[in-house]
N, C-alpha and C positions, 0 to 999 in steps of 0.2 A: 504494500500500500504506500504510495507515494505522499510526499507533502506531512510529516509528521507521526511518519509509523512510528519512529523510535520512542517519542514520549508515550504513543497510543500501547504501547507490548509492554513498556515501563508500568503505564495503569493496570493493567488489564491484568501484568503476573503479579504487582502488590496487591491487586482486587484480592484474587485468589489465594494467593499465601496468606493474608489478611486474614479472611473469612476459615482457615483451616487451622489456623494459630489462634481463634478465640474460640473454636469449638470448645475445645475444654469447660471454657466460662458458661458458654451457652447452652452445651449438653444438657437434657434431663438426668435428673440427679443419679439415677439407678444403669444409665448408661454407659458402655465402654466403647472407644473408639482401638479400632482395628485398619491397617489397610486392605485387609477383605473387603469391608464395608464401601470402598469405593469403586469396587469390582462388582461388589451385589445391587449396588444402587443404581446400575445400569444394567442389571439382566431385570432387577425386578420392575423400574421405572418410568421404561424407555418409552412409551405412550405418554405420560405425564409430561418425561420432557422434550416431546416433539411437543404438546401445549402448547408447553411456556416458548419455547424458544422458535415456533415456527413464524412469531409476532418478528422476531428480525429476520426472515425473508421475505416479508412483503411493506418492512416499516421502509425499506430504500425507494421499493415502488412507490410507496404512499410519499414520501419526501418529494419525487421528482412529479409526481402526479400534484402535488403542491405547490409547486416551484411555477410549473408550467399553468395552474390553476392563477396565483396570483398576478403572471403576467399578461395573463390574458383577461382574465376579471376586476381586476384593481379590488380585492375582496380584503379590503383593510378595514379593520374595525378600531385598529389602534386609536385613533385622533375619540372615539366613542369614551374606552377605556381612561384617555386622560384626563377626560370631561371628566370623570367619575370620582377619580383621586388625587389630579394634579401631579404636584412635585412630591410627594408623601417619600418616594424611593430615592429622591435626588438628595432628601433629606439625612436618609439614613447613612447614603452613602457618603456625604461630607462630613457627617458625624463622625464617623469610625471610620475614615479611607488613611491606612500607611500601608507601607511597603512591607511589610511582613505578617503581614495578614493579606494581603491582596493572595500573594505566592501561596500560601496555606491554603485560603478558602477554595481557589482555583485548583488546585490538586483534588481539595476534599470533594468539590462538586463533583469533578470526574468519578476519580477512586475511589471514595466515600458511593455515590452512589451504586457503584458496580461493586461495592463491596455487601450493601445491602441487600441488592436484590439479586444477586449470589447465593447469601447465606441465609433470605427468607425462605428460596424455593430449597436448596440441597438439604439444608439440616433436618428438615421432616422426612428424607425418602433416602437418606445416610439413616438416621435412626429407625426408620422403617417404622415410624409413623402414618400409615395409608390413610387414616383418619382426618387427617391436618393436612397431608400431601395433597389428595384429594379436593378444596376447599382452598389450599393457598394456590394451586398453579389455575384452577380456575378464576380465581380474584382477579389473578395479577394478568391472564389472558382477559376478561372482562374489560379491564381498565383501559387497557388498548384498544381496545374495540369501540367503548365508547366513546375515546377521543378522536375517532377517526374524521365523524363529521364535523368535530371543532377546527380540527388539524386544515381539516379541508374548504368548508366553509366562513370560518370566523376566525380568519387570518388575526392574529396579535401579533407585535412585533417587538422584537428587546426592546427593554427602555432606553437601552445605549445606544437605541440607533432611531429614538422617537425624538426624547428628550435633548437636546442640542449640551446643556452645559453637563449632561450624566455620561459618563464612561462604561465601555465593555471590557471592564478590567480581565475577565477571565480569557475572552476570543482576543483581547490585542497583547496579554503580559508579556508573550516571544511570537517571533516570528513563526517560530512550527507549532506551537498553539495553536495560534490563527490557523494557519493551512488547514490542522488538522481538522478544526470545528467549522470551516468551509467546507470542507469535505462530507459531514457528517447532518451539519445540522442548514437548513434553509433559511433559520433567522424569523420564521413568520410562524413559530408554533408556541408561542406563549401560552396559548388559553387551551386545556387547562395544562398547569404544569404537574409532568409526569415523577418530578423529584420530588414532591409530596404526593401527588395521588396516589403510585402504586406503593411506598412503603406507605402510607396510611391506609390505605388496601389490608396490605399484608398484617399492620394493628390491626384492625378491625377482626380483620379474619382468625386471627389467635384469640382475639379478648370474647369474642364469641363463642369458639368452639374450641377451647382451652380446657376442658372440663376437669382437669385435675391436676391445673397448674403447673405441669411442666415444663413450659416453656416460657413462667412467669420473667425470667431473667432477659433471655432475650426480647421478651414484650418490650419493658426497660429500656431495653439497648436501643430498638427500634423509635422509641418514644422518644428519648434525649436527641437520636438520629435524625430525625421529623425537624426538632423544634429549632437546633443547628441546621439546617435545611435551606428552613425557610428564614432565616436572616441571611444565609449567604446567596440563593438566589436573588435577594431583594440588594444586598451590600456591592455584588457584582455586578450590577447594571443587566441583570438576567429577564426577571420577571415582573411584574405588575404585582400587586397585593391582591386584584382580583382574580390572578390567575391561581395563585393558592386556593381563593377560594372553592375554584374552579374543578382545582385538584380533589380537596373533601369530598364536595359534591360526588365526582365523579368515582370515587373511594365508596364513597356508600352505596350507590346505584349499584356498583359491580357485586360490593359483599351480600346486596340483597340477589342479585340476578344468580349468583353462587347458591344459594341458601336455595331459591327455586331450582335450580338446574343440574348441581352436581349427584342426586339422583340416577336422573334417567342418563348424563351423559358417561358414568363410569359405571353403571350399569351394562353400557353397550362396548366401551373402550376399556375395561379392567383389564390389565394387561394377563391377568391369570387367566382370564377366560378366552384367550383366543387360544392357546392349547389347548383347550380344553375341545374349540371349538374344532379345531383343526383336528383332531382324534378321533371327532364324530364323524365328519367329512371322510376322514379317510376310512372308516370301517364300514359306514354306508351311506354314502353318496345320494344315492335314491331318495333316501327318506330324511336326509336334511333335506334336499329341496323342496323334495314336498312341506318340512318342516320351512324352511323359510319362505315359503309363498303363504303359508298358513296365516304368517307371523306378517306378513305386508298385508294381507289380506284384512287381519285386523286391524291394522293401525288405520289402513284406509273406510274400514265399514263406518266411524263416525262421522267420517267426509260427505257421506251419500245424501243425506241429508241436511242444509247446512243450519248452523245454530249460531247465534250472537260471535264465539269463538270465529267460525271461519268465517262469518263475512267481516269480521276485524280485520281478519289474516289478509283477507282481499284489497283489504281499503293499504292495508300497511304493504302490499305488495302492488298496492299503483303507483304510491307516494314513492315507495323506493323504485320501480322500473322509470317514473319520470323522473326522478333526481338522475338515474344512469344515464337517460339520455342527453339531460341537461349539463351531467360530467363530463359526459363525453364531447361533447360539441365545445365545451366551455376550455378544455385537452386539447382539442385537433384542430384548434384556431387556423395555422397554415396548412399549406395544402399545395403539391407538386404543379409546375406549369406545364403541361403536356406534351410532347413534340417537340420540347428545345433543349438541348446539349449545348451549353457556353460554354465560353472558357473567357467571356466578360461581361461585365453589363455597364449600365449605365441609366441613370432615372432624373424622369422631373414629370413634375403633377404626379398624374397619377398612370404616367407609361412608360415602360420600361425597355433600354433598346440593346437589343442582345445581338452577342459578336462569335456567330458557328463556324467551326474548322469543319471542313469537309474531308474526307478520304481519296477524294478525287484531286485537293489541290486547290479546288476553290472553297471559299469562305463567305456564307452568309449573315445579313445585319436583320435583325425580326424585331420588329416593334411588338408588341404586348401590351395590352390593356387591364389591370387591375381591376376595373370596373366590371368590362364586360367580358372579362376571361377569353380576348378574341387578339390573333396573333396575324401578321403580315409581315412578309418578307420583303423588303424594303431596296432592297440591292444586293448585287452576287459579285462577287471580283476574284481574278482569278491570279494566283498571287506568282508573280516575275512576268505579267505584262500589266500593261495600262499604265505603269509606272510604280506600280505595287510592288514594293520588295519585301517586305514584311509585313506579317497582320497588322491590321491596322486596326487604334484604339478609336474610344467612342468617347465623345465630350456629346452631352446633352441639355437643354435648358429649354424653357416655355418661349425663346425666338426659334431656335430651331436645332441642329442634329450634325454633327462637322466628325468624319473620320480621317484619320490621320496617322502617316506613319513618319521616317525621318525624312522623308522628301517629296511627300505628296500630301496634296489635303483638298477636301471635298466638303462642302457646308451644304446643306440644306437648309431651308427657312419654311417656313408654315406660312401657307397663306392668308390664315386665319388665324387668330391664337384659337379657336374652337375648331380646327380640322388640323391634323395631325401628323400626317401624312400624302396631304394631296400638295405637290411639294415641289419651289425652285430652288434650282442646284448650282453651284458657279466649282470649279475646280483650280486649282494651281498647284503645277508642280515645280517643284526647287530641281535648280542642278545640283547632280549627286558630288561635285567640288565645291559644291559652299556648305554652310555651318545647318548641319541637320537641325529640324525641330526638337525639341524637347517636347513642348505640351503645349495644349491650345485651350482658350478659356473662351466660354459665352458669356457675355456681358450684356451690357446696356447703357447708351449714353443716357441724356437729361430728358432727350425726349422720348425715351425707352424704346426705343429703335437700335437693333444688334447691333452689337459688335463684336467683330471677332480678333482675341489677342492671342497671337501667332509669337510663343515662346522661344526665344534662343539663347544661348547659352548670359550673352552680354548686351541681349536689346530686346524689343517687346516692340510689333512690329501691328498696327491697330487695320483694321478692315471693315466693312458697312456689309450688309446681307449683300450687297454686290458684287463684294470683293474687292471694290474701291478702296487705297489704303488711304486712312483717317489720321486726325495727329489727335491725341490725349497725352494728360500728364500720365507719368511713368514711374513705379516705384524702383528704388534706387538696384542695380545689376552688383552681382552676377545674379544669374538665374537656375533656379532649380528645382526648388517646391515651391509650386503657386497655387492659388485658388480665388474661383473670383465668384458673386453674389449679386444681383443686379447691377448698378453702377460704381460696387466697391471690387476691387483686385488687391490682392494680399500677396505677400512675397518673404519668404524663409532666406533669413541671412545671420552669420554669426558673428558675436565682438569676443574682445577679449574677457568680457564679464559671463559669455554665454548665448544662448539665441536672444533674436528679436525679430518680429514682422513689420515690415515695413507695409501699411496700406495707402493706397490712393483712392479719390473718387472721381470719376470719369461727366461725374458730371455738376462738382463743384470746386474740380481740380485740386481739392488739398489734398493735406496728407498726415500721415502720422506715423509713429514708431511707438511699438509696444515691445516691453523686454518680459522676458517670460521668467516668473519667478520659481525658487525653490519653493517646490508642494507637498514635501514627505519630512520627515524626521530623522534625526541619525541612528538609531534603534534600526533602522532596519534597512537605514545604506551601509550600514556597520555588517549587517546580516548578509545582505547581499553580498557585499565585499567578499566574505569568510567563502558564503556558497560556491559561488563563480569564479572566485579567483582573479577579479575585477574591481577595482575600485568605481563610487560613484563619484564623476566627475563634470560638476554644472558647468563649470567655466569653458567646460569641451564638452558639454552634449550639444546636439543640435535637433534642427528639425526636419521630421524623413517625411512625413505627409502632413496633407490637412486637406478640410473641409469648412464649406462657408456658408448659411444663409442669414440674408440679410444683415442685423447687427453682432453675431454669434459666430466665434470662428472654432474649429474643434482641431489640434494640431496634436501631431504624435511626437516625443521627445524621446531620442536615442541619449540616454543618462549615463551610458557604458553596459551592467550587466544585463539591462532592459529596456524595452519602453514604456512608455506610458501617457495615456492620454489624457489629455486638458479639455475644458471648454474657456470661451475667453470672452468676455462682454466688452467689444471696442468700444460702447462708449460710457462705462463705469468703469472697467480695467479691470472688473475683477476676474480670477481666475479660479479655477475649481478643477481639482485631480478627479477623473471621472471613473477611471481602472482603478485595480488594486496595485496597488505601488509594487506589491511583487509578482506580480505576473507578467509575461509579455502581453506588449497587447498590440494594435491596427488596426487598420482599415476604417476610418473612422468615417461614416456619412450623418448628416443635416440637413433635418428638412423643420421649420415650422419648432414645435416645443421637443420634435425625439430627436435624439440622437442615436446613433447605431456604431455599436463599434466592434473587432473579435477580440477574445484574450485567451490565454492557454491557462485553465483553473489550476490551484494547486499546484504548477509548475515546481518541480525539485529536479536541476541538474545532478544532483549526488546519487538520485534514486538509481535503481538497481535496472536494466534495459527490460524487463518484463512492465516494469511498475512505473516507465518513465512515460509522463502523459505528453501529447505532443498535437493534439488535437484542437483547433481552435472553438472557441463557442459563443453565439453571436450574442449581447449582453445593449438591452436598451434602454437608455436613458430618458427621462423626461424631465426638462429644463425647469418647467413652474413646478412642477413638485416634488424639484431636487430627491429624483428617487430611479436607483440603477437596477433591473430587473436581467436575469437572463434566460432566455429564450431558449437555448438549445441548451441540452444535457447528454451528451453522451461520450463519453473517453475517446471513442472509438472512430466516433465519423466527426470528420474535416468539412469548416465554413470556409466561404472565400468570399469576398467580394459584397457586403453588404449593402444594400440599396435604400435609403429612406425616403420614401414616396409621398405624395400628400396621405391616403387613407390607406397605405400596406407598408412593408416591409420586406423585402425581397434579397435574399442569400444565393450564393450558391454553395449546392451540398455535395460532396462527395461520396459515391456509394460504393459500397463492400467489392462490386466488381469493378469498381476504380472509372466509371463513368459519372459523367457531372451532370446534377439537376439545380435546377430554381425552384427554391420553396419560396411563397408567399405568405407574411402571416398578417393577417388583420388588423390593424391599428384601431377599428371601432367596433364593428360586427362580431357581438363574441355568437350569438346564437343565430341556427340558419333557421329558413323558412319550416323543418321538418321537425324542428323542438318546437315551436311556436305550436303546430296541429298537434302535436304529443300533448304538448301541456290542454291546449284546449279541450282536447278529444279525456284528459283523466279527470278534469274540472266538472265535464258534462257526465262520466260515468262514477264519480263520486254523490252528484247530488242522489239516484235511487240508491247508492252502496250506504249513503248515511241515514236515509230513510228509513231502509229496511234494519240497517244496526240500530236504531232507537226503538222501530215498532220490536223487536226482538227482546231489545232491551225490558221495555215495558210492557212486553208481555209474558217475561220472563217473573219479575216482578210482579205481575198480578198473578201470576199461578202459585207462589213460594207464600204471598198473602192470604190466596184463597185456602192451603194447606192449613196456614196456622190458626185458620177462624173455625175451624172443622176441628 
């Protein structure tokens, strides 16, 4: 596991040694500990703890199902929760915050908690307790279950990352901290919290069914465990005060849902009885089946006719099939563009113009509509004639569409801003002995009429949709990374202090200079240094890309062992680190309030070449609510090329057999037309499902009345 394994084996073997070094103390009094005992608590267990432990196989599903939930939903409840309590945790934490307690409590919340919920579930099915086994691995499966829909729907968020002057003492104390709890945890699972629910859980569950006090000691333990708990979630900038409460709650719910259930479900899963079962099987086969059809048979004869019971089951089985498909839809926000294989793209409004290599030699440009999901092939060129020596790149803008390579360049202009492609074209080719292009920029003078800036290395060379060359002010040369926004063009140069952009405006001739500030701490250029083998050096980073709309410029900064992306307000100056200062990051696009950019999560060059992640994942930002979501999750599959549209989003993704797709994903539209009939269609078959649940109800009740007057 990359990004912080070593501290995570560190927790995980003191969890364990922890938990086996305080048996003694927690043992029932009449017990002996043997190392048979951990040999027999896995022949005799092992249904139990497939239970308990089958909750982390599908908790990773449920994180990324989360992850991709709140970026497509904005299902923030946080700004609700602060209304509720304010600063109450900002308080506590300025109360009691030093450095050696920070380090402690941070260990404990890990450790501490893997040490608890360890030694609630093993110490009853080591002691060979069935009784307590029984009742506790269902609790603590309970409790997960019930937070599912919290986890999923009522997004909370740390306080360390609501509350502006409260700190994530635990997620920032080191660098491989951090990684590791990016790794593991979303950030958006506040409500309820699991470091009190599930050992309050597992109290519950002993102080109930404890009947002769033997495990009064570690009740204790658990109880001191609890109340330490919940000041260091609260002192770490972790949880809410209402997310404990959250936790109780959900603590109780399960100990009762245990109390109903652990009957019939170890009735059917006792691990003694599937020998049993499997000895009948094999001596005669015949008449278990007839025996288990008998046994289905009954369970279904009270179905046949239905009773208050099953039309509940009914109503609870609409409400959950329209949540799945409302999940779902609310998950699969993007969606493949059909028919196109790029290997670039380029977007404005909401169209997007892709650049295909062919097999044959030539290479197509496809326009694409977000809107209406409808594609046109716009031009074909076939490359070492017409002047074509190399594919050629796509600059796009709302005047019109210019491909270009080092010595040819082709502009299209729209005839309309509302037609798109019905379209004139002017061409100019450079002789292959003078100074190749670098890049070409769409702009706009004052009276927002194109123009096209034709990049070389030491001049900026101005043109009219005719081709006509134009004179505007020019930001100061050489040239290299430019980017331009209506009538503003920006340009990447470096001092002796470090970068700066130099901007002009083409249609009130000034200009300006912006120096780009340090935006990290040394905590963790210190860290980096150690990683890479690299110092970080401001005075010599510079700038490898950018992007621009309107007053908002977003520029990538090579700082030595990394990048890292900025946004930049030219006309407040201020600046904001949008990446995670330790990750790589790129490709950065700007449209309107998103921003879109790639980063490699988790990145550890030290890691091991199975564990090293290398995969970029598209991560979007939203300017007004200063809040950076990411979008894709997977180690494995590679982003490229992010597009920010007016109303999409548009990547390219790399697939398992090494072919390139465009995903789109929805910047508004979380739900399609076919949730909308769903929901309508369970709204309409709810009103007779609740009619008939009340006439049942109530006539259930007059018949129980009429008994008792008899």
């Amino acid at each position: 596991m990359a990004g912080g394994s070593g501290i995570y084996i560190s927790w995980l073997m003191g969890a364990i040694l922890l938990s086996v070094a305080l048996m003694p103390l927690m043992k029932p009094p009449w017990a002996k500990i043997r190392i048979q005992g951990f040999v027999d608590m896995f022949r005799r267990y092992w249904a139990h703890m497939f239970v308990v432990f089958s909750v982390y196989l599908w908790k990773d599903i449920l994180d990324q199902l989360d992850r991709i939930l709140m970026a497509n939903t904005q299902l923030d409840m946080t700004p609700y929760v602060y209304a509720i309590e304010g600063d109450i945790v900002l308080w506590i934490q300025d109360a009691f915050q030093n450095e050696l307690l920070s380090i402690a409590l941070t260990h404990f919340y890990v450790m501490g908690f893997m040490t608890a919920t360890f030694a609630s579930f093993v110490y009853p099915i080591y002691f060979d307790d069935r009784h307590m086994a029984d009742r506790v691995s269902l609790s603590m499966f309970w409790v997960y279950v019930l937070a599912i829909p919290f986890y999923l729907f009522f997004n909370v968020r740390v306080t360390g990352d609501h509350i502006p002057a409260m700190e994530t003492i635990a997620y920032d104390l080191t660098p491989e901290i951090h990684n590791w709890f990016t790794r593991i945890d979303p950030f958006t699972n506040g409500m309820p919290s699991l470091h009190i629910g599930l050992p309050f859980a597992v109290w519950l569950t002993y102080l109930k069914w404890d009947d002769d006090g033997r495990w009064a000691k570690f009740r204790t333990a658990l109880l001191i465990f609890i109340l330490l708990t919940g000041f260091t979630i609260l002192y770490l900038g972790i949880h809410w005060v209402v997310d404990i409460i959250g936790g109780i709650l959900v603590a109780t719910l399960a100990v009762n849902l245990t109390e109903r259930t652990h009957e019939p479900v170890w009735r059917f899963a006792d691990e003694r009885l599937f020998t049993r079962r499997l000895a009948r099987f094999m001596k005669d086969p015949k008449a278990w089946f007839v025996g288990a059809k008998n046994s289905i048979n009954a369970r279904i004869d009270p179905y046949r006719e239905p009773s208050k019971t099953q039309t509940g089951a009914l109503i609870v089985a609409i409400l959950l099939g329209t949540g799945l498909v409302l999940l779902w839809d609310a998950t699969h926000q993007d969606f493949p563009v059909e028919g196109v294989t790029p290997t670039y793209t380029a977007g404005s409004g909401d169209w997007l113009v892709t650049v295909q290599e062919n097999d044959n030699g030539t290479v197509d440009f496809i326009s694409w509509s977000s809107q209406t999901r409808e594609s046109e092939t716009i031009a074909t060129i076939i490359l070492g004639e017409d002047g074509w020596t190399s594919v050629p790149r796509v600059a796009a803008s709302e005047k019109g569409v210019a491909l270009f390579d080092s010595f040819k360049l082709e502009f299209w202009s729209y005839n309309t801003p509302s037609e798109t492609f019905s379209l004139n074209w002017w061409t100019e080719e450079i002789n292959p002995e003078s100074e190749p292009i670098i890049d070409v920029l769409l702009a706009e003078n004052a009276n927002q009429e194109a123009v096209i800036a034709v990049v070389y290395s030491n001049d900026l060379i101005y043109r009219n949709s005719d081709g006509v060359i134009a004179d505007y002010v020019s930001p100061e040369g050489p040239f290299s990374i430019v980017a331009s926004s209506g009538s503003l063009i920006a340009s990447a140069n470096s001092t002796a202090n470090g970068p700066v952009l130099d901007i002009v405006s083409l249609s009130t001739q000034l200009s300006l200079r912006i120096d780009i500030a340090n935006t990290t701490d040394e905590v963790i250029d210190n860290h980096l240094g150690d990683v890479f083998g690299e110092e970080v050096n401001y005075s010599n980073s510079q700038i490898v890309e950018l992007a621009m709309d309107g007053n908002d410029i977003v520029a990538v900064i090579d700082v030595g062992p990394v990048n890292r992306t900025i946004l930049i307000d030219t006309i407040s100056g201020s600046q904001l680190l949008l990446s995670n200062p330790l990750w790589p990051s790129s490709s950065p696009s700007i449209s309107g309030e998103n921003v879109a950019f790639l980063q490699i999560p988790r990145f550890d060059p030290t890691a091991e070449p199975d564990d090293l992640l290398t995969a970029r994942d598209v991560f979007l930002h939203n300017i007004e609510e200063n809040r950076t979501l990411q979008l894709t999750i997977d180690d494995d599959v590679d982003q490229y090329n992010p597009q920010v549209l007016e109303t999409n989003l548009a990547w390219i993704e790399s697939l398992d057999d090494g072919t390139l797709e465009i995903r789109m994903h929805a910047l508004e539209e979380t739900f399609e037309p076919y949730s909308s009939v769903v929901l309508q269609s369970s709204i309409v078959l709810l009103i007779p499902m609740m009619i008939l649940y009340a006439f049942q109800s109530a006539n259930g009740s007059s018949k129980v009345n009429g008994r008792r007057e008899n």
